[in-house]
PyMOL CGO cylinders between C-alpha atoms (Angstrom):
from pymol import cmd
from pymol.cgo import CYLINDER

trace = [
    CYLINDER, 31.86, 121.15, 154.30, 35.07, 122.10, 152.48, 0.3, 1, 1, 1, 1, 1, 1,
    CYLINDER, 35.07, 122.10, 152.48, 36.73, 119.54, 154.14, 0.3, 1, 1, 1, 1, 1, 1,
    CYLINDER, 36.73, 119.54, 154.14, 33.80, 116.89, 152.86, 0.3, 1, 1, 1, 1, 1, 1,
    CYLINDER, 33.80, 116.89, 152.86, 34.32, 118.72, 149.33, 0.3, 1, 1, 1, 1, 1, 1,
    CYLINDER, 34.32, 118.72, 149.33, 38.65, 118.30, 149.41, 0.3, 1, 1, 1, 1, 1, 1,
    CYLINDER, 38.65, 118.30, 149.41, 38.26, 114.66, 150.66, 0.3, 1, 1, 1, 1, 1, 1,
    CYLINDER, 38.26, 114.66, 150.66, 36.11, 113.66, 148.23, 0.3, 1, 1, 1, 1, 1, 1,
    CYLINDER, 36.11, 113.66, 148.23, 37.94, 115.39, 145.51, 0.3, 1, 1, 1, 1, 1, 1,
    CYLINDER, 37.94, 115.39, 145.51, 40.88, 113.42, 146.57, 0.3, 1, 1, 1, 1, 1, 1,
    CYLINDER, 40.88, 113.42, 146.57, 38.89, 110.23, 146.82, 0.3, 1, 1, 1, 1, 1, 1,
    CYLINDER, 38.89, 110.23, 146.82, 37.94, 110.66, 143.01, 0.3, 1, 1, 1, 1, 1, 1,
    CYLINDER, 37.94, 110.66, 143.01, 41.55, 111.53, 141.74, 0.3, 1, 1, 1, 1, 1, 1,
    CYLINDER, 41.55, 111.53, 141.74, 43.03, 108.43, 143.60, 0.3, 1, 1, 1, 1, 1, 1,
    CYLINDER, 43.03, 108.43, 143.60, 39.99, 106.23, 141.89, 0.3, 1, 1, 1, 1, 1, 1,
    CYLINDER, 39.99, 106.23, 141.89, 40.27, 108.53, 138.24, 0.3, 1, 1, 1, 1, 1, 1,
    CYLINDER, 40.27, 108.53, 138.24, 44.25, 108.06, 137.92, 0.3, 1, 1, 1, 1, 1, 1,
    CYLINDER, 44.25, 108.06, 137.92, 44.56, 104.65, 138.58, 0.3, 1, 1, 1, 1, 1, 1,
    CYLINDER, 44.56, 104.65, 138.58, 41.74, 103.62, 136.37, 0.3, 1, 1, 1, 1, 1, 1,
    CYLINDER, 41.74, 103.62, 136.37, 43.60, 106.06, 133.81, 0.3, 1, 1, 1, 1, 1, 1,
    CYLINDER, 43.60, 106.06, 133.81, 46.80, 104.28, 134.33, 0.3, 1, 1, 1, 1, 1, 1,
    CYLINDER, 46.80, 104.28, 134.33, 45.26, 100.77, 133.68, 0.3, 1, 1, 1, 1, 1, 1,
    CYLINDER, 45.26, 100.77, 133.68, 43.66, 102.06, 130.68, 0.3, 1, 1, 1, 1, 1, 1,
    CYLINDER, 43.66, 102.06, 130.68, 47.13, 103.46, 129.25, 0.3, 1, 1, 1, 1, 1, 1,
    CYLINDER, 47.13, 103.46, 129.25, 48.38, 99.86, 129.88, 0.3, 1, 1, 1, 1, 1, 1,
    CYLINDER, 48.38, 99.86, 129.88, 45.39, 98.21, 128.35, 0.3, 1, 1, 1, 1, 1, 1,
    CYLINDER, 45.39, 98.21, 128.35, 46.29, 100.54, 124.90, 0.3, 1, 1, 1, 1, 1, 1,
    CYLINDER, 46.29, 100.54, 124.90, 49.87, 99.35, 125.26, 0.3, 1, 1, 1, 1, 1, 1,
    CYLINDER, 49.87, 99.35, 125.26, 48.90, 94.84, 125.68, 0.3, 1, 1, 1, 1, 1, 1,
    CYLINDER, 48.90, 94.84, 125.68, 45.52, 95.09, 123.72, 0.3, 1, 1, 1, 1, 1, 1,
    CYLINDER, 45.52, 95.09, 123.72, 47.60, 94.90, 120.55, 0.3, 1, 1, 1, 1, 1, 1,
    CYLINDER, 47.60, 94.90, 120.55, 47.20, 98.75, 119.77, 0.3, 1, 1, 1, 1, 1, 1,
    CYLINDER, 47.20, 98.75, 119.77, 50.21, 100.21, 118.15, 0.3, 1, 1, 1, 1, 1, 1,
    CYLINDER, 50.21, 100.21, 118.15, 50.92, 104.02, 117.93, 0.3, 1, 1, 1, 1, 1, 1,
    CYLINDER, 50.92, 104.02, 117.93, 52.59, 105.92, 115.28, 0.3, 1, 1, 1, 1, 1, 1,
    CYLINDER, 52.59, 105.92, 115.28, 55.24, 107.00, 117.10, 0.3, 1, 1, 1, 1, 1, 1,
    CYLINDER, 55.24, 107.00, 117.10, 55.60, 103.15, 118.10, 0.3, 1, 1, 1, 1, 1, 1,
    CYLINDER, 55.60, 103.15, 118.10, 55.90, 102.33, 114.14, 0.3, 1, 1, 1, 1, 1, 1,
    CYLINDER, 55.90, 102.33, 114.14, 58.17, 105.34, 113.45, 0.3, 1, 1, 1, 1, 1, 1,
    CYLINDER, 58.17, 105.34, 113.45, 60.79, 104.08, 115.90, 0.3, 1, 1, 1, 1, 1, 1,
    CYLINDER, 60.79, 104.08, 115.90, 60.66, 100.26, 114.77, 0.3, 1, 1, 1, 1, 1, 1,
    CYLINDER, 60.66, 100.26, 114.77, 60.98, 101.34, 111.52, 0.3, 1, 1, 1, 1, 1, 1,
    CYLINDER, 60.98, 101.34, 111.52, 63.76, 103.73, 111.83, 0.3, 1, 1, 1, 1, 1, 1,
    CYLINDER, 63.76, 103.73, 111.83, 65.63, 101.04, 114.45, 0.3, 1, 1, 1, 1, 1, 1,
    CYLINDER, 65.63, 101.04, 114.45, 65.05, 97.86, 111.51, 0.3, 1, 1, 1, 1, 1, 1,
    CYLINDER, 65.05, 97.86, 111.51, 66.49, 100.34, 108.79, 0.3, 1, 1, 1, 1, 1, 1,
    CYLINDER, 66.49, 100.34, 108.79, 69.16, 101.59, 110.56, 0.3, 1, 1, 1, 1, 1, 1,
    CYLINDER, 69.16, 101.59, 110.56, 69.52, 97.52, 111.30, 0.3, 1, 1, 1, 1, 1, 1,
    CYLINDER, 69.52, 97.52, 111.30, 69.33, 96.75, 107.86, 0.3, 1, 1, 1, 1, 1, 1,
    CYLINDER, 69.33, 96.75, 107.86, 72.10, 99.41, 106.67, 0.3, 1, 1, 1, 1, 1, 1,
    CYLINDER, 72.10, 99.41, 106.67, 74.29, 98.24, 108.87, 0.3, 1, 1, 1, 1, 1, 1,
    CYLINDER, 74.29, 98.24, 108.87, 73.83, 94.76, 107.73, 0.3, 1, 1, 1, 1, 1, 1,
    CYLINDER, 73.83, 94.76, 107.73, 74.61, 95.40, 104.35, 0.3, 1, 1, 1, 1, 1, 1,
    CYLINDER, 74.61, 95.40, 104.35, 77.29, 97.55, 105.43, 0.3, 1, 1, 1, 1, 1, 1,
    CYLINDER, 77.29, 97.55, 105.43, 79.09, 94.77, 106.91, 0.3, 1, 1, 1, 1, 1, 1,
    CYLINDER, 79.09, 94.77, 106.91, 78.47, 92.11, 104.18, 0.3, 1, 1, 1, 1, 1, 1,
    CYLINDER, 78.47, 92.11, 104.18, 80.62, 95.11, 101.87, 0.3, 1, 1, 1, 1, 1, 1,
    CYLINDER, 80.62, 95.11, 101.87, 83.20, 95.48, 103.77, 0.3, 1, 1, 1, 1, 1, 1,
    CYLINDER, 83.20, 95.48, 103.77, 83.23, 91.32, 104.41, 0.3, 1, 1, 1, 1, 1, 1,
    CYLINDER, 83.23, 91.32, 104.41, 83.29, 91.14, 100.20, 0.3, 1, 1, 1, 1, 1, 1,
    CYLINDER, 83.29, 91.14, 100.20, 85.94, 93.75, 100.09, 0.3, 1, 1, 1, 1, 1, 1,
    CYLINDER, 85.94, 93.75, 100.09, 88.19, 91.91, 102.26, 0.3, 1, 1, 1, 1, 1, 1,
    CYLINDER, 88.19, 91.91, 102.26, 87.76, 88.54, 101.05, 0.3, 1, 1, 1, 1, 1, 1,
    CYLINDER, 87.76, 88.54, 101.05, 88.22, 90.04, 97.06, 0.3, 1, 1, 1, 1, 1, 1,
    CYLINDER, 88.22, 90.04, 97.06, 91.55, 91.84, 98.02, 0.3, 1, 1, 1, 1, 1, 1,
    CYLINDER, 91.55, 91.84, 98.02, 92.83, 88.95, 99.15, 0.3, 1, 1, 1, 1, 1, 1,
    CYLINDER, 92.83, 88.95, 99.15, 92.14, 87.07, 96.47, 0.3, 1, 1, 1, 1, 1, 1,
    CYLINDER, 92.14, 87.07, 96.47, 92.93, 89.29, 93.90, 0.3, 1, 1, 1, 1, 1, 1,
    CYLINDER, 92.93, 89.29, 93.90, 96.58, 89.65, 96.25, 0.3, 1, 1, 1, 1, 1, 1,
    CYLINDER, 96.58, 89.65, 96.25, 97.09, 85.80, 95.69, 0.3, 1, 1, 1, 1, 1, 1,
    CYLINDER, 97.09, 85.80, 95.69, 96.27, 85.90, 92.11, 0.3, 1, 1, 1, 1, 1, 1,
    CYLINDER, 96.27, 85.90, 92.11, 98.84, 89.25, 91.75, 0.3, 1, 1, 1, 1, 1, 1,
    CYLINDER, 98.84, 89.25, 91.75, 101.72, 87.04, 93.43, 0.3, 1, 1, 1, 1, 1, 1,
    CYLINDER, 101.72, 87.04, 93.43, 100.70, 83.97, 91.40, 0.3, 1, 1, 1, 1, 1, 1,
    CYLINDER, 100.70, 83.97, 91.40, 101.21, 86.00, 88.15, 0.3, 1, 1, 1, 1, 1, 1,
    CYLINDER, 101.21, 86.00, 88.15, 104.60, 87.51, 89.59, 0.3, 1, 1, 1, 1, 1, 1,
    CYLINDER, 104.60, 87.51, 89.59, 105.31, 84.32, 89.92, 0.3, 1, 1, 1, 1, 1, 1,
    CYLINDER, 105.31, 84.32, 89.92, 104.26, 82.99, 86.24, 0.3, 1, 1, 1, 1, 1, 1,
    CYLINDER, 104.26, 82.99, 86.24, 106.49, 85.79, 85.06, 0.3, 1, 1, 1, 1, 1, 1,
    CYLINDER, 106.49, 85.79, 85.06, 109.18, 85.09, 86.92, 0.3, 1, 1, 1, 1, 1, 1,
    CYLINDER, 109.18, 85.09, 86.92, 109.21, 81.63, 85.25, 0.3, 1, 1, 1, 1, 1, 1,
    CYLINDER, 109.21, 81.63, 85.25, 108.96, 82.87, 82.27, 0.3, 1, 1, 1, 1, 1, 1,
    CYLINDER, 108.96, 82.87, 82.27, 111.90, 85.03, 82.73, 0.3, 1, 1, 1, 1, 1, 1,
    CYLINDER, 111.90, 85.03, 82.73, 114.06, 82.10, 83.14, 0.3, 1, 1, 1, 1, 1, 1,
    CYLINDER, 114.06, 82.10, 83.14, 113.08, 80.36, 79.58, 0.3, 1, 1, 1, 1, 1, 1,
    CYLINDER, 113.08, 80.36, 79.58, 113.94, 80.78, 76.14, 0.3, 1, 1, 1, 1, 1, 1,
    CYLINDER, 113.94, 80.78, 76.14, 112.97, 84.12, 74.40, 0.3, 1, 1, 1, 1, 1, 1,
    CYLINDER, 112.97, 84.12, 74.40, 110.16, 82.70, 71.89, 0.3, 1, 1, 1, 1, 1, 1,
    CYLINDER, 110.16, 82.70, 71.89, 108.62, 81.07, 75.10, 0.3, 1, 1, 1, 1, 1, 1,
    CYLINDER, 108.62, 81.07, 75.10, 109.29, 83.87, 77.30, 0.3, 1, 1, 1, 1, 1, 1,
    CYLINDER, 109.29, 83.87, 77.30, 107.54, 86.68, 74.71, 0.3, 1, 1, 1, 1, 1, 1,
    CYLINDER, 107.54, 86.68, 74.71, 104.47, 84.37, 74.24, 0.3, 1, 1, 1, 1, 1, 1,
    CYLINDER, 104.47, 84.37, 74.24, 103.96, 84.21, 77.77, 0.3, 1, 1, 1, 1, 1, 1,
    CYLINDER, 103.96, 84.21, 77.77, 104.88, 87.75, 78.49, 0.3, 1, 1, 1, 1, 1, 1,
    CYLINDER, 104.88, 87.75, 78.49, 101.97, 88.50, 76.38, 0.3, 1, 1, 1, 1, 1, 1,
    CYLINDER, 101.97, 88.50, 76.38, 99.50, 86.71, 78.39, 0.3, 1, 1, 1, 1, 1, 1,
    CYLINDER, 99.50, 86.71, 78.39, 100.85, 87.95, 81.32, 0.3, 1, 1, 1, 1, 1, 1,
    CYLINDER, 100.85, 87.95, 81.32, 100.90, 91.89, 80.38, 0.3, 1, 1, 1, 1, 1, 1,
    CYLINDER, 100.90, 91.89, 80.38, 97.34, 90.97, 79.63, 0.3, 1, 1, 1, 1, 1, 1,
    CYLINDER, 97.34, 90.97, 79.63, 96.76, 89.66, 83.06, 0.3, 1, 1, 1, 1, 1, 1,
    CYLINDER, 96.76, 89.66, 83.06, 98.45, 92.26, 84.99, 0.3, 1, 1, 1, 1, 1, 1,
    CYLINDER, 98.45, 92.26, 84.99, 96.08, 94.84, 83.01, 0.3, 1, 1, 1, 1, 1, 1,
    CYLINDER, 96.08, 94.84, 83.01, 92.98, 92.75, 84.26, 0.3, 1, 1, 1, 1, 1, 1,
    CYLINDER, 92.98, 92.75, 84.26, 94.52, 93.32, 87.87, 0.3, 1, 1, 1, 1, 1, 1,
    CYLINDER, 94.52, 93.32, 87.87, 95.41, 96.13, 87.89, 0.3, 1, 1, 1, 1, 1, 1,
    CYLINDER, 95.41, 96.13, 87.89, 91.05, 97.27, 86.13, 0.3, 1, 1, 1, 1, 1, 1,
    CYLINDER, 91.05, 97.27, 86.13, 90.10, 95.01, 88.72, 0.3, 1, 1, 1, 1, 1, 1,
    CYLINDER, 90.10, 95.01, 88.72, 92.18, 96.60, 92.08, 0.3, 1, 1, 1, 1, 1, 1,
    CYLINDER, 92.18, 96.60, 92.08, 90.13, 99.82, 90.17, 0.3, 1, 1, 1, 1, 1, 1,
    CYLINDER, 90.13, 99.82, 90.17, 86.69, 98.34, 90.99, 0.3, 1, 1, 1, 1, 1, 1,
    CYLINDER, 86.69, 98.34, 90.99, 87.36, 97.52, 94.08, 0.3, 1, 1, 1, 1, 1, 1,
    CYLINDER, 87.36, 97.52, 94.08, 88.55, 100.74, 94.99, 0.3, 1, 1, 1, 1, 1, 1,
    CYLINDER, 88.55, 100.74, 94.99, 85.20, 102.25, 93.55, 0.3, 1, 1, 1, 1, 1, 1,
    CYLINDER, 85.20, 102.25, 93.55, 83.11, 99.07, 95.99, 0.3, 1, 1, 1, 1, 1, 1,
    CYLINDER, 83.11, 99.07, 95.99, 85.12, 100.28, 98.56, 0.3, 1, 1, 1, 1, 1, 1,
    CYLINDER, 85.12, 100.28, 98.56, 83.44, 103.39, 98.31, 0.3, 1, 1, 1, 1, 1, 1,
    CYLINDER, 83.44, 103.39, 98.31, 80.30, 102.91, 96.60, 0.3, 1, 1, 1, 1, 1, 1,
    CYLINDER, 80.30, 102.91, 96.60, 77.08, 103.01, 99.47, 0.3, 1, 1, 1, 1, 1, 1,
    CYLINDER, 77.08, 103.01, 99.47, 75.55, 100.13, 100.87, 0.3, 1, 1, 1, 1, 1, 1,
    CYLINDER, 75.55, 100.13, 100.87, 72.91, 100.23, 98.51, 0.3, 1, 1, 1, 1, 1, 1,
    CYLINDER, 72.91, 100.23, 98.51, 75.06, 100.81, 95.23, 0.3, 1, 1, 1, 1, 1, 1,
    CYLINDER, 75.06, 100.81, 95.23, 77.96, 98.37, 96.12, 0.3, 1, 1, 1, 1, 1, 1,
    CYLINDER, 77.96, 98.37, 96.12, 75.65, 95.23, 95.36, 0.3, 1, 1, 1, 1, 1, 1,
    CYLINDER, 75.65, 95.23, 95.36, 75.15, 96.49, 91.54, 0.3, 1, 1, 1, 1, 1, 1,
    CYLINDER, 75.15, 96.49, 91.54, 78.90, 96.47, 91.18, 0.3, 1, 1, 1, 1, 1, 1,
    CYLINDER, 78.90, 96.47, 91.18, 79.52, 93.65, 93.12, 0.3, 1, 1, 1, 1, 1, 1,
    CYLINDER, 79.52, 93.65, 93.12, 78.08, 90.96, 90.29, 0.3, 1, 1, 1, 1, 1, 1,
    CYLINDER, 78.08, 90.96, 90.29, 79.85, 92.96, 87.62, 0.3, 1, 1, 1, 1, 1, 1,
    CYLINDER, 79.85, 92.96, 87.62, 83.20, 92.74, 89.77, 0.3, 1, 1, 1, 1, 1, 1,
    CYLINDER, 83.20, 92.74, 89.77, 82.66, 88.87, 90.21, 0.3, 1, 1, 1, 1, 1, 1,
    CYLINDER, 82.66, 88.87, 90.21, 82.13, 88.75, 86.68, 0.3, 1, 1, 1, 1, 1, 1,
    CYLINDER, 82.13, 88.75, 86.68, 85.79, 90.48, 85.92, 0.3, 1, 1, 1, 1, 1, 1,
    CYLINDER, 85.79, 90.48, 85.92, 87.72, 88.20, 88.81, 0.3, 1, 1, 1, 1, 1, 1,
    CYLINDER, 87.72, 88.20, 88.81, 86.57, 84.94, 86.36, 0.3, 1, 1, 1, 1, 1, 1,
    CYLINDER, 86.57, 84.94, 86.36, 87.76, 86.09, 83.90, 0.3, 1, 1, 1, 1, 1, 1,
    CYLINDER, 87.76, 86.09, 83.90, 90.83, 87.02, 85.62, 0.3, 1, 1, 1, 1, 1, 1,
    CYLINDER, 90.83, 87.02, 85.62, 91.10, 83.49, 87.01, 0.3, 1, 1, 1, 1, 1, 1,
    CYLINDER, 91.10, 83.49, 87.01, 90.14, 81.78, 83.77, 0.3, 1, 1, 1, 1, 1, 1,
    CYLINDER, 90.14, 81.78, 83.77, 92.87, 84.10, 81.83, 0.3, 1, 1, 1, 1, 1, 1,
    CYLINDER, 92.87, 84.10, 81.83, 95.04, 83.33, 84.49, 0.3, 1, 1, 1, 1, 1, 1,
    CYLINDER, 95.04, 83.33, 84.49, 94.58, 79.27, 84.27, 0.3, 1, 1, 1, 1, 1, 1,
    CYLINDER, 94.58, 79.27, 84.27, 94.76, 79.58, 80.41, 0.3, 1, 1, 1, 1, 1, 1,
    CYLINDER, 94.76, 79.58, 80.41, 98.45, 81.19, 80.83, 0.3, 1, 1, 1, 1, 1, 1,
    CYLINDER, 98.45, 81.19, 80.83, 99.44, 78.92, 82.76, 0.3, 1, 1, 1, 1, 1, 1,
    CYLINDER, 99.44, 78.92, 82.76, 98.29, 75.69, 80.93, 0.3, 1, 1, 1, 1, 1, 1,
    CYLINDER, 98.29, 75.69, 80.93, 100.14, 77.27, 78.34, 0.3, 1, 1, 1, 1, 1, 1,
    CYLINDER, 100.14, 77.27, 78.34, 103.38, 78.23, 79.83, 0.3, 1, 1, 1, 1, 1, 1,
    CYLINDER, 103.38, 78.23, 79.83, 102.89, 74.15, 81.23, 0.3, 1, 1, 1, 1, 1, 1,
    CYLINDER, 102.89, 74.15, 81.23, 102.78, 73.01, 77.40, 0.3, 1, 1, 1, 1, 1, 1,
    CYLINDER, 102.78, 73.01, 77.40, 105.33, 74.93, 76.47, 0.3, 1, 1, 1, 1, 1, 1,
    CYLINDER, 105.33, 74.93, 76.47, 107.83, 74.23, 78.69, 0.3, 1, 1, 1, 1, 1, 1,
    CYLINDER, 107.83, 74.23, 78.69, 106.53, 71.11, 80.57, 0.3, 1, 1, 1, 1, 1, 1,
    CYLINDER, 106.53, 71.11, 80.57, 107.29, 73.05, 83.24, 0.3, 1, 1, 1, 1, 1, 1,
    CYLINDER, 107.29, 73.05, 83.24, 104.55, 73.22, 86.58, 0.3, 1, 1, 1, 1, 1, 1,
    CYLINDER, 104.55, 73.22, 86.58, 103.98, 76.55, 87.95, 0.3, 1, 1, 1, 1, 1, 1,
    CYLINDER, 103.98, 76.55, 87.95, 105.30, 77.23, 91.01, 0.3, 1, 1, 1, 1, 1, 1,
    CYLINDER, 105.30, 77.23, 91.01, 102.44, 78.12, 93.40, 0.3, 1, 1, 1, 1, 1, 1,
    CYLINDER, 102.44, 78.12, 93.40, 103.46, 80.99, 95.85, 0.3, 1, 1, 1, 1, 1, 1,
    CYLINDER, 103.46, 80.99, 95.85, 103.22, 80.34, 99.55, 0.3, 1, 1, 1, 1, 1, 1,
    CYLINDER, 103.22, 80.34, 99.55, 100.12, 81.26, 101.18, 0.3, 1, 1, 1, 1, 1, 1,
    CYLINDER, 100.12, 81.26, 101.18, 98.42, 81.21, 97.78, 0.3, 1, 1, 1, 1, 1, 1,
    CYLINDER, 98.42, 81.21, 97.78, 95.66, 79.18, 96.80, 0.3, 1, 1, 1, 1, 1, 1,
    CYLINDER, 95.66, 79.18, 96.80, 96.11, 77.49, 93.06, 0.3, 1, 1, 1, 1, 1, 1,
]
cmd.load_cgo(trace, "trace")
């Protein structure tokens, strides 16, 4: 009789954990989701989303020294220029130029405080920092129009500088 009582016992575990298996899998394709299930997709699409960003800074960053590198040589070079003309020419455009290296020089300031701003905080100070690079460019293109009139002289564009 014990031996009835242990087979059967065993009988109904090997029917009860399958059936308890199958129902776990059920939960898991029957569209239910658990909480733990929506912590971890959360936490993995934030920690997705951070680095994201992240990246996109550090892509900005890059891209802005760079630029702001070939608009530092292209001034050098506008001063350089002016260097070589007469005095009245050269202190009208040394004035535009002091003025431009100041802009550079705020600007090189902002990116040092993107560089590191968070992910969150950089985009804020990214459309002010765009905002300060035209005008940089636009200052920049006005000084050299006039250093142009003046002395009917092109600028000489660096190498490895974009006009």
């Amino acid at each position: 009789m014990k031996r009835s009582a242990i087979t059967g016992l065993l009988l109904l575990t090997g029917l009860i954990l399958p059936a308890c298996e199958r129902e776990d899998q059920q939960s898991k394709t029957d569209g239910k989701v658990t909480g733990g299930e929506v912590a971890r997709k959360t936490k993995e699409a934030a920690n997705a989303a951070g680095q994201y960003v992240a990246e996109k800074k550090d892509e900005y960053v890059a891209r802005m020294q760079n630029e702001l590198q070939s608009l530092d040589a292209r001034i050098d070079q506008l001063k350089a220029q002016a260097s070589k003309t007469g005095e009245k020419v050269s202190a009208n455009v040394q004035q535009k130029i002091d003025e431009l290296e100041a802009k550079s020089r705020e600007l090189g300031r902002k990116l040092d405080r993107i560089k590191e701003s968070s992910a969150s905080a950089w985009e804020q100070m990214k459309s002010g920092f765009d905002e300060a690079m035209g005008d940089l460019r636009s200052s920049y293109d006005r000084a050299a129009n006039q250093f142009k009139s003046v002395t009917g002289q092109e600028e000489e564009v660096p190498a490895g500088t974009a006009p």
